[in-house]
TIRO-2110 file (N, C-alpha, C; in Angstrom, 1 decimal):
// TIRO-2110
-4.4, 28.8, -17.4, N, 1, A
-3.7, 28.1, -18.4, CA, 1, A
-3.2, 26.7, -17.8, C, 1, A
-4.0, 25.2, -18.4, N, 2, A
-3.2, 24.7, -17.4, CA, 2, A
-2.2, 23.5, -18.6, C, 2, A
-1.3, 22.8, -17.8, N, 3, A
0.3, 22.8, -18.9, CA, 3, A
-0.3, 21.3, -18.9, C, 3, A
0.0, 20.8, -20.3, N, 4, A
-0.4, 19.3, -21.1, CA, 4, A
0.9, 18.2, -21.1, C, 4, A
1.0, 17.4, -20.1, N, 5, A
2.2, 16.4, -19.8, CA, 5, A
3.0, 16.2, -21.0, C, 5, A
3.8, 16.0, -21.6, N, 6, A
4.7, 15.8, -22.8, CA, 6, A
4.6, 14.7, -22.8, C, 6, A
3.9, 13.9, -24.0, N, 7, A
4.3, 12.3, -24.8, CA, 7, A
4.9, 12.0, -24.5, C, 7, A
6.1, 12.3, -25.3, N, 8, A
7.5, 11.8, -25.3, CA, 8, A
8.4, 12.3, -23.9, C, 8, A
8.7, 11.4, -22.9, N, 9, A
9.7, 12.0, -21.6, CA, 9, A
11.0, 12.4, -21.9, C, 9, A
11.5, 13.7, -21.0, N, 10, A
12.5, 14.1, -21.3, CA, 10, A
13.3, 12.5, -20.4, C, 10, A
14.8, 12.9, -20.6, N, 11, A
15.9, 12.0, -20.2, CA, 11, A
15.7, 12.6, -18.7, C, 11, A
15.2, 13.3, -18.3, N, 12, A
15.1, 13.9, -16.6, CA, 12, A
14.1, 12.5, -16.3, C, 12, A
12.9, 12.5, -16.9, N, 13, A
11.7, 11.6, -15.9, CA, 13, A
12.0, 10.2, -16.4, C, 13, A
13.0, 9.6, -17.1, N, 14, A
13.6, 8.6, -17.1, CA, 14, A
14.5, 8.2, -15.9, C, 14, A
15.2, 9.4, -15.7, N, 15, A
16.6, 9.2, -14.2, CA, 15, A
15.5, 8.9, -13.2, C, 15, A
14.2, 10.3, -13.1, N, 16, A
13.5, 10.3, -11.6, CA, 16, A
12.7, 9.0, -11.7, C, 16, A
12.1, 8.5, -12.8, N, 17, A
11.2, 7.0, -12.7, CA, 17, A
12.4, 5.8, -12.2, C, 17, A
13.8, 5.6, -12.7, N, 18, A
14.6, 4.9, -11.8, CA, 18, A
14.8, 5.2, -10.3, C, 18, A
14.9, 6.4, -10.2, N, 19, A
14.9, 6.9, -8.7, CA, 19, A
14.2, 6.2, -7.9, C, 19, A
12.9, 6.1, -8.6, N, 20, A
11.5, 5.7, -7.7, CA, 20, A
11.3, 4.9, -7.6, C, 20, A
11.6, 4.0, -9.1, N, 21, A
11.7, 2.7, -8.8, CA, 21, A
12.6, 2.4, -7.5, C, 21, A
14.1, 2.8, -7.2, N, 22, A
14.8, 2.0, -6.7, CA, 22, A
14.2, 2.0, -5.0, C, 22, A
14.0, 3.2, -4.8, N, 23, A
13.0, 3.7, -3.9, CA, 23, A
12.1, 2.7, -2.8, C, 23, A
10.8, 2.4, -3.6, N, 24, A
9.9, 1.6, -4.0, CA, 24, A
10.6, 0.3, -3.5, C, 24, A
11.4, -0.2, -4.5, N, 25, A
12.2, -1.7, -3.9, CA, 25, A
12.9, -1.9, -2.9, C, 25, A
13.7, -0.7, -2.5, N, 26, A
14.2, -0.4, -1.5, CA, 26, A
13.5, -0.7, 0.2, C, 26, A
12.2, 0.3, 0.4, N, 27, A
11.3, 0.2, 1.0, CA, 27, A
10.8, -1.1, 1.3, C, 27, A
10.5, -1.2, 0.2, N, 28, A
9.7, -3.0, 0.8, CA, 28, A
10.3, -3.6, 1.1, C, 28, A
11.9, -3.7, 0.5, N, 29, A
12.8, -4.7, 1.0, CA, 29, A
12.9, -4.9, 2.3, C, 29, A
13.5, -3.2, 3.0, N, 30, A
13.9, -3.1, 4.3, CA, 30, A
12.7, -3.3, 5.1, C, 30, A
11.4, -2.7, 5.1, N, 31, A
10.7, -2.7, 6.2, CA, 31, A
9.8, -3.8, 5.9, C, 31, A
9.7, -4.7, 5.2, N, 32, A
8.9, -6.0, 5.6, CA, 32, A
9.6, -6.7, 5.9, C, 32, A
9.1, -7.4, 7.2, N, 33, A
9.1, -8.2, 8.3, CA, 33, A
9.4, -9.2, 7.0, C, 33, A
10.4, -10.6, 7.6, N, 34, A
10.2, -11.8, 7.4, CA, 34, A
8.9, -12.5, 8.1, C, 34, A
8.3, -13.4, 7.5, N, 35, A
6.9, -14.0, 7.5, CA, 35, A
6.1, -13.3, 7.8, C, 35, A
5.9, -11.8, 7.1, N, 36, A
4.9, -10.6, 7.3, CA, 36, A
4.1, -11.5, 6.1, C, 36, A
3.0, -10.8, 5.9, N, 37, A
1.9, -10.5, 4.8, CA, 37, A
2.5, -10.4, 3.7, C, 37, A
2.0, -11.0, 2.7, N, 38, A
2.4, -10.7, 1.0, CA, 38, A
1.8, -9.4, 0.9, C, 38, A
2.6, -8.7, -0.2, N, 39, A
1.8, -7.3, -0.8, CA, 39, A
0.7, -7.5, -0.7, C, 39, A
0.2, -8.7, -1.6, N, 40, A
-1.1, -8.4, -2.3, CA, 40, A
-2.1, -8.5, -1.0, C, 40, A
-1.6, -9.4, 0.2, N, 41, A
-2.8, -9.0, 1.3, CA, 41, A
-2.6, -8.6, 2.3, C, 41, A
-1.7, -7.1, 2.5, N, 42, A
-1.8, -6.5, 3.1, CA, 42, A
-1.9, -5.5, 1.8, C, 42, A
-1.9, -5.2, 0.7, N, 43, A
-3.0, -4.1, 0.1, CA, 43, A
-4.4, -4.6, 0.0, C, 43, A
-4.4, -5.3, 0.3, N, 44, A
-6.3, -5.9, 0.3, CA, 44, A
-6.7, -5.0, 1.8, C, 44, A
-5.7, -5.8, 3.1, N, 45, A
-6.5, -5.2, 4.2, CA, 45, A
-6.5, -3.8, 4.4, C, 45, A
-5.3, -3.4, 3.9, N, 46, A
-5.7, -1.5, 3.9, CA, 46, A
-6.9, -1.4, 3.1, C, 46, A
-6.7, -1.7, 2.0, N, 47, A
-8.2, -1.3, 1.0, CA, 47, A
-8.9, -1.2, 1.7, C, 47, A
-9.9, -2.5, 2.4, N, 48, A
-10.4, -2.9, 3.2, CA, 48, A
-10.8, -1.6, 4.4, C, 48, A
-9.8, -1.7, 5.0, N, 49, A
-9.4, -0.8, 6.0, CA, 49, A
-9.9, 0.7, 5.8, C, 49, A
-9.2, 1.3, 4.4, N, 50, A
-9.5, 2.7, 4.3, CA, 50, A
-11.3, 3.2, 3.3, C, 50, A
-11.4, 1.8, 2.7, N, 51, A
-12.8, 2.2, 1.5, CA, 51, A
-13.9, 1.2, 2.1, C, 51, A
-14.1, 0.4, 3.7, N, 52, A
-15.2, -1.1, 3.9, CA, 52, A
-15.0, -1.9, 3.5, C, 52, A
-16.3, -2.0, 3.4, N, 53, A
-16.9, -4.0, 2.8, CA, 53, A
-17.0, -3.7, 1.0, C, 53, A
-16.2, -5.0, 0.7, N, 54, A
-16.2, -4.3, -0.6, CA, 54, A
-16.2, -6.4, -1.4, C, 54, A
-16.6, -6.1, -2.4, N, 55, A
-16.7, -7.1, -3.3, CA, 55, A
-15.8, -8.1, -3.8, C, 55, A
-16.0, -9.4, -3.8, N, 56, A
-14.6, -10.0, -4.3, CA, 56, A
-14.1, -9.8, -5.5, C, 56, A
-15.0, -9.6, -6.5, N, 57, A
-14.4, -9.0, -7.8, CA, 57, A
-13.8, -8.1, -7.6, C, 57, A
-14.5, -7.1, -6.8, N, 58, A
-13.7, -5.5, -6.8, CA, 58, A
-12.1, -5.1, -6.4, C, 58, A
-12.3, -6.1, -5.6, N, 59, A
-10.7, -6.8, -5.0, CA, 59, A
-10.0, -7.4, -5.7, C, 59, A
-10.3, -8.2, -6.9, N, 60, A
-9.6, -9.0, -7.2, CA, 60, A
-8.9, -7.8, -8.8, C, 60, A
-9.8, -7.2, -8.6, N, 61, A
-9.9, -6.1, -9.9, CA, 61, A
-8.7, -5.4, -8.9, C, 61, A
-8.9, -4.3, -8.2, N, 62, A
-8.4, -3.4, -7.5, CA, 62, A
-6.3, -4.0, -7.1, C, 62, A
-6.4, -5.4, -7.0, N, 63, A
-5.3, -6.1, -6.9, CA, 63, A
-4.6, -6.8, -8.1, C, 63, A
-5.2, -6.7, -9.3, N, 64, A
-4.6, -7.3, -10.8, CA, 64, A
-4.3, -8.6, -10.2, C, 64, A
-5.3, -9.4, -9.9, N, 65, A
-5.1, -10.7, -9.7, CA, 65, A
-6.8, -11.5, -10.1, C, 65, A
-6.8, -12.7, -10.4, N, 66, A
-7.9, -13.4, -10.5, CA, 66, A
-9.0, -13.8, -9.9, C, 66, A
-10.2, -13.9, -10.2, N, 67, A
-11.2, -13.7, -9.0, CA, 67, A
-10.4, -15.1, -7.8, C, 67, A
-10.6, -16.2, -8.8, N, 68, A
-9.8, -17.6, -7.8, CA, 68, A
-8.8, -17.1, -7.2, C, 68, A
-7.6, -16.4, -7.4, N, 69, A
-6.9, -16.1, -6.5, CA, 69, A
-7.0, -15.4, -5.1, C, 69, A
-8.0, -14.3, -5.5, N, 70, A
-8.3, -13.4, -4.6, CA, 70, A
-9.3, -14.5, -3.8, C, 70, A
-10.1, -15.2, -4.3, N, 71, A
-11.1, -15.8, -3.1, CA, 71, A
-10.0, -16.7, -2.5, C, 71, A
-9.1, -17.4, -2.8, N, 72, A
-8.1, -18.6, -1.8, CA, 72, A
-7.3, -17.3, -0.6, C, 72, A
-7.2, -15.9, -1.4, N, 73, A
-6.6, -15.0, -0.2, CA, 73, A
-7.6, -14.5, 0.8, C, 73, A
-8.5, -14.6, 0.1, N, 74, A
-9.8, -13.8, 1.4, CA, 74, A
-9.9, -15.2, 2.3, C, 74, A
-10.0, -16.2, 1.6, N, 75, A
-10.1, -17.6, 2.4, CA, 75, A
-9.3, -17.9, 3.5, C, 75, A
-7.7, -17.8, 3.1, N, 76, A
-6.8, -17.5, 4.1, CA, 76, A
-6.8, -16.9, 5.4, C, 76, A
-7.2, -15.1, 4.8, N, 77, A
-7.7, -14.1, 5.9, CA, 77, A
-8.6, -14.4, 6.7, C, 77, A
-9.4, -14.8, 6.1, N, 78, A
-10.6, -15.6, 6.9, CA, 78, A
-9.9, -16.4, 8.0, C, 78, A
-9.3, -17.8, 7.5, N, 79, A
-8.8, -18.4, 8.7, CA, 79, A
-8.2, -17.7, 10.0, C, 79, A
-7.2, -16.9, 9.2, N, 80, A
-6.6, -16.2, 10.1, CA, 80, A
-7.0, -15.0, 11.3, C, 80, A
-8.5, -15.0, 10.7, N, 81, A
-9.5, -14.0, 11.9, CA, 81, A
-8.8, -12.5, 11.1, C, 81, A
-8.5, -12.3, 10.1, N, 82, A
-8.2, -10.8, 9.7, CA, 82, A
-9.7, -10.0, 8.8, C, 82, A
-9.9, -11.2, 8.1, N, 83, A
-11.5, -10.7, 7.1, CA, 83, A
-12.7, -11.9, 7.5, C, 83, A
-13.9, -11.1, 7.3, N, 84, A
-15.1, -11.4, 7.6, CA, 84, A
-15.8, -11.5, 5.9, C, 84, A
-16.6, -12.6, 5.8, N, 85, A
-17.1, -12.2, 4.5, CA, 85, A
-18.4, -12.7, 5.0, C, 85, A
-19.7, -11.8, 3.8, N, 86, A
-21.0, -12.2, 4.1, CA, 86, A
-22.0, -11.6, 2.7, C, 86, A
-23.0, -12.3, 2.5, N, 87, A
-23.6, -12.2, 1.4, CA, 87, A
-24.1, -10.9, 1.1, C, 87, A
-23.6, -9.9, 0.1, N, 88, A
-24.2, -8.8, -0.3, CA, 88, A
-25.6, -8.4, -0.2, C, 88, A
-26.2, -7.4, 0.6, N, 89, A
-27.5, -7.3, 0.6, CA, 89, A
-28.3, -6.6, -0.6, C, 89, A
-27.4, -6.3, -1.6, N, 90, A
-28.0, -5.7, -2.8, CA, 90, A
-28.2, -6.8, -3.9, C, 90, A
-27.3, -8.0, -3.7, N, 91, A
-27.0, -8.8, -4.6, CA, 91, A
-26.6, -10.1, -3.9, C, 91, A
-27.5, -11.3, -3.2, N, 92, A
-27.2, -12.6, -2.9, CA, 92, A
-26.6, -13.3, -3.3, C, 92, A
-25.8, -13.1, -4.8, N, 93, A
-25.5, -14.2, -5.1, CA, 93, A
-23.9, -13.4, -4.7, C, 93, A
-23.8, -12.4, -4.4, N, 94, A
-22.0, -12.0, -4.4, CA, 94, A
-21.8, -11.6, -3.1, C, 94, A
-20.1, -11.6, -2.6, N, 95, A
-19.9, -11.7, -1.5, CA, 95, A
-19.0, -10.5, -1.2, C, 95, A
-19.5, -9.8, 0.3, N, 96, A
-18.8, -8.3, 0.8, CA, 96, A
-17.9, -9.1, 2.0, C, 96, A
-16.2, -8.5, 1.3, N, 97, A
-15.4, -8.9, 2.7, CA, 97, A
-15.1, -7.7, 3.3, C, 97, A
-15.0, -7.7, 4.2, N, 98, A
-14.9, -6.8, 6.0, CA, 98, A
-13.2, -6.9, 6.3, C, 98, A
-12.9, -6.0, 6.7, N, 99, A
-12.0, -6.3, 7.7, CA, 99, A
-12.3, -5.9, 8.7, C, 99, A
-12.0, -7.1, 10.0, N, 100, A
-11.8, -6.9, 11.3, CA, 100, A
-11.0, -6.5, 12.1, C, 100, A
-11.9, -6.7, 13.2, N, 101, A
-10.8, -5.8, 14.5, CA, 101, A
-9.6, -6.4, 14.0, C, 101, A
-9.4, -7.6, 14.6, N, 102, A
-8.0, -8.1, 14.5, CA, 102, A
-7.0, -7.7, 13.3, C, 102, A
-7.4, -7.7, 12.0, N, 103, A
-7.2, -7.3, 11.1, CA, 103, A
-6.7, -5.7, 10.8, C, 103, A
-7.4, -5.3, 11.6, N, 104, A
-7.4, -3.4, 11.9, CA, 104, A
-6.1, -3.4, 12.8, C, 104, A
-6.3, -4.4, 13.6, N, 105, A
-4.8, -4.6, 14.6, CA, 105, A
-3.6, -4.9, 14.2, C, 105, A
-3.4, -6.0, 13.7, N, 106, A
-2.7, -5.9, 12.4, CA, 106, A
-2.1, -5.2, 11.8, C, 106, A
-2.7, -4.6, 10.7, N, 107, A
-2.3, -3.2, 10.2, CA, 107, A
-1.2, -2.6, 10.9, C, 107, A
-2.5, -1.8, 11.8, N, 108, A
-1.8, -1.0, 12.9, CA, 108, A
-0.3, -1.3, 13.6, C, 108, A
0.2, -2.8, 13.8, N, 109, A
0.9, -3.3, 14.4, CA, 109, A
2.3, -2.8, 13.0, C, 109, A
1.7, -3.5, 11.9, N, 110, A
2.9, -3.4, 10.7, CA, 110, A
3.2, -1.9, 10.6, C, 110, A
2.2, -0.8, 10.5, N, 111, A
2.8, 0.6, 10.4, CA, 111, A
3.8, 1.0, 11.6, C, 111, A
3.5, 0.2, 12.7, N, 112, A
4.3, 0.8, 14.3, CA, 112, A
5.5, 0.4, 13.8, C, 112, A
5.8, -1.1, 13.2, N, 113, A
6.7, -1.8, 13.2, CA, 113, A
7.8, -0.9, 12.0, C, 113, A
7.3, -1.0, 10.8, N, 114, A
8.0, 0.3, 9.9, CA, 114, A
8.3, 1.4, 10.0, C, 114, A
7.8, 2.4, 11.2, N, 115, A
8.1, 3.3, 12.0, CA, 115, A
9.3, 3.2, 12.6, C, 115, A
9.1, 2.5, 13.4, N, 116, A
10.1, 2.1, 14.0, CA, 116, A
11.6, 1.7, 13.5, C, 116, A
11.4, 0.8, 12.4, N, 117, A
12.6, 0.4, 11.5, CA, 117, A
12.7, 1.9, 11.5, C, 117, A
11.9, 2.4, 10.5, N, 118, A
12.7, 4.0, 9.6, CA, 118, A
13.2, 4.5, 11.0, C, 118, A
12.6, 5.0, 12.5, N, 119, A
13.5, 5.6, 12.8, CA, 119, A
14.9, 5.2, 13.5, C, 119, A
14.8, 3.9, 13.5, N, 120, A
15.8, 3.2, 14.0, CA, 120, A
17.5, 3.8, 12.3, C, 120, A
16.7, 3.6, 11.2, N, 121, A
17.9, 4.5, 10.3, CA, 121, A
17.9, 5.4, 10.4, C, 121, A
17.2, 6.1, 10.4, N, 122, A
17.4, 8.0, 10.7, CA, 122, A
18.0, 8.1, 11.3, C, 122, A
18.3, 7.6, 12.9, N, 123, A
19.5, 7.3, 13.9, CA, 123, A
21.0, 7.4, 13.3, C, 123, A
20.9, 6.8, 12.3, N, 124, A
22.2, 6.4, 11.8, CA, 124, A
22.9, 7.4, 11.1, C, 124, A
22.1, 8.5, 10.8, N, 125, A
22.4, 10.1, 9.9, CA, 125, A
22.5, 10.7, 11.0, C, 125, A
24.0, 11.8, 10.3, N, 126, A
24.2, 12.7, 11.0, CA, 126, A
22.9, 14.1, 11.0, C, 126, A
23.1, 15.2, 12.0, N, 127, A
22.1, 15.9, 12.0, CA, 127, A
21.7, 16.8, 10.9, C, 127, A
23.3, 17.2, 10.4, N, 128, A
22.9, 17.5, 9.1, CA, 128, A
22.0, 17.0, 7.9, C, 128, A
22.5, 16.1, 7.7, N, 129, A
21.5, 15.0, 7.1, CA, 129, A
20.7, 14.7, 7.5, C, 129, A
20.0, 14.4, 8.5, N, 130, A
18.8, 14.6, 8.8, CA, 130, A
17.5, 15.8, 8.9, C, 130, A
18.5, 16.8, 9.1, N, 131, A
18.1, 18.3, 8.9, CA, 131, A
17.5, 18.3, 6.9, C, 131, A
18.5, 17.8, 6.0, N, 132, A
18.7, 17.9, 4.7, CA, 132, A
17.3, 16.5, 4.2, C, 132, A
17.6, 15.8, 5.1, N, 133, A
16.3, 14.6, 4.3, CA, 133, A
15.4, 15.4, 4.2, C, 133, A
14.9, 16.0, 5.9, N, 134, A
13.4, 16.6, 6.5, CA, 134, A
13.0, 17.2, 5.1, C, 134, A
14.4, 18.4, 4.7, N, 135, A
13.3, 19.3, 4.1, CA, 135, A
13.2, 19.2, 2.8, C, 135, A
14.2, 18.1, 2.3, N, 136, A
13.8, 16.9, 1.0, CA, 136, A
12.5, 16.2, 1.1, C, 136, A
12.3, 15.6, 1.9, N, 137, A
10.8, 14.7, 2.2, CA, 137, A
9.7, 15.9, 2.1, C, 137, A
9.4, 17.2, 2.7, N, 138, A
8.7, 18.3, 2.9, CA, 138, A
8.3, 18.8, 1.9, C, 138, A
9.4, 18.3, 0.4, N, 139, A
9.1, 18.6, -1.0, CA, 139, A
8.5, 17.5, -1.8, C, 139, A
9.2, 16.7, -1.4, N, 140, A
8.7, 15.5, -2.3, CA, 140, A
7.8, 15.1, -2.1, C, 140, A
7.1, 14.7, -0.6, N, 141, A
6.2, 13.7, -0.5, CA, 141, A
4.4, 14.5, -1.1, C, 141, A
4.5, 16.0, -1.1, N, 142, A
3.1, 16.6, -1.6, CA, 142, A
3.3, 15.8, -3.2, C, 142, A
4.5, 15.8, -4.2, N, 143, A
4.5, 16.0, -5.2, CA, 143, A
4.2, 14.5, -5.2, C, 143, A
4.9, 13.5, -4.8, N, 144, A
4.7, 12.1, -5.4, CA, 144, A
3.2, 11.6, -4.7, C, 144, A
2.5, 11.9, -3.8, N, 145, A
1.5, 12.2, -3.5, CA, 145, A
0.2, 12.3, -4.9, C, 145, A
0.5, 13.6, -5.3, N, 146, A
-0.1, 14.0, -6.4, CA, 146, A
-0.2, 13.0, -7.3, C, 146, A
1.2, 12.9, -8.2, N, 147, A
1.7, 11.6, -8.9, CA, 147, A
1.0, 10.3, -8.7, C, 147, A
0.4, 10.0, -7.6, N, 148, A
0.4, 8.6, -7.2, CA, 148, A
-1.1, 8.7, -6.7, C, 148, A
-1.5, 9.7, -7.1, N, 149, A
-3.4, 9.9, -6.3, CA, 149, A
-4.2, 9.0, -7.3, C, 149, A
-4.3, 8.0, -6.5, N, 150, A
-5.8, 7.0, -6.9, CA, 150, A
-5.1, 5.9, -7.9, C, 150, A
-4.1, 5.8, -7.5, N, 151, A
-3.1, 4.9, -7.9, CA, 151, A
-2.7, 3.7, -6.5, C, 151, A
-2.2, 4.1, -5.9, N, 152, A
-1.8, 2.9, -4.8, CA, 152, A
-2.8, 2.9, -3.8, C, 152, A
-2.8, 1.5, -3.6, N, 153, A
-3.9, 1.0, -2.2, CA, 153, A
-3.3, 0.9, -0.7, C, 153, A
-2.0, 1.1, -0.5, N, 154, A
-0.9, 1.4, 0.7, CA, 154, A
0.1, 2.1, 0.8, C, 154, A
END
């Protein structure tokens, strides 16, 4: 038997969608670096990262932003040695961007760096509380997971 979401939300998934939101804002606030990457391109280079070489449309689709937009951001990346772009072999007239090493480094550098913030706060909880997040996170994160499958690109 499987159970059919309800239309109409109770007053419960109104509290928890603020929850999440605050969450969500919360997060970005604290762990992005000043002069880090904008959202939109460091969700590009994970994309990138976790699915290839992928299309500028597909990107510009995948990011709810304009194809012009998205090409001045791959353009950027480009300068900056993060993305590689080159003519589609299925289709010459459209273009597959890459991310590179450097770009893979990158990444890698910003999740060390958010790690680190988070456990630099976790520090700051007593053990109790920390004992009490763990096994709050242990529940939540399968569920908002679920929630959030094939939805977010980072």
């Amino acid at each position: 038997m499987s159970v059919t979401p309800s239309t109409d939300p109770p007053e419960e998934s109104h509290a928890v969608a603020a929850v999440l939101d605050d969450l969500a804002v919360l997060a970005v606030r604290r762990l992005s670096a000043q002069g880090d990457l904008s959202l939109t391109a460091a969700a590009t280079l994970s994309y990138l990262d976790r699915n290839g070489p992928e299309r500028l449309s597909v990107l510009a689709a995948r990011q709810a932003v304009t194809q012009p937009s998205m090409t001045q951001l791959v353009q950027r990346l480009e300068r900056e040695g993060l993305v590689c772009r080159a003519v589609d072999d299925l289709d010459g007239r459209a273009v597959r961007v890459t991310v590179t090493d450097a770009g893979r480094a990158l990444l890698a550098e910003r999740r060390r760096l958010r790690r680190e913030r988070l456990t630099e706060m976790l520090g700051t909880l007593s053990p109790g509380e920390l004992r009490e997040l763990t096994r709050v996170a242990g529940e939540f994160l399968p569920l908002l997971r679920r929630l959030l499958q094939g939805t977010a690109d980072e």
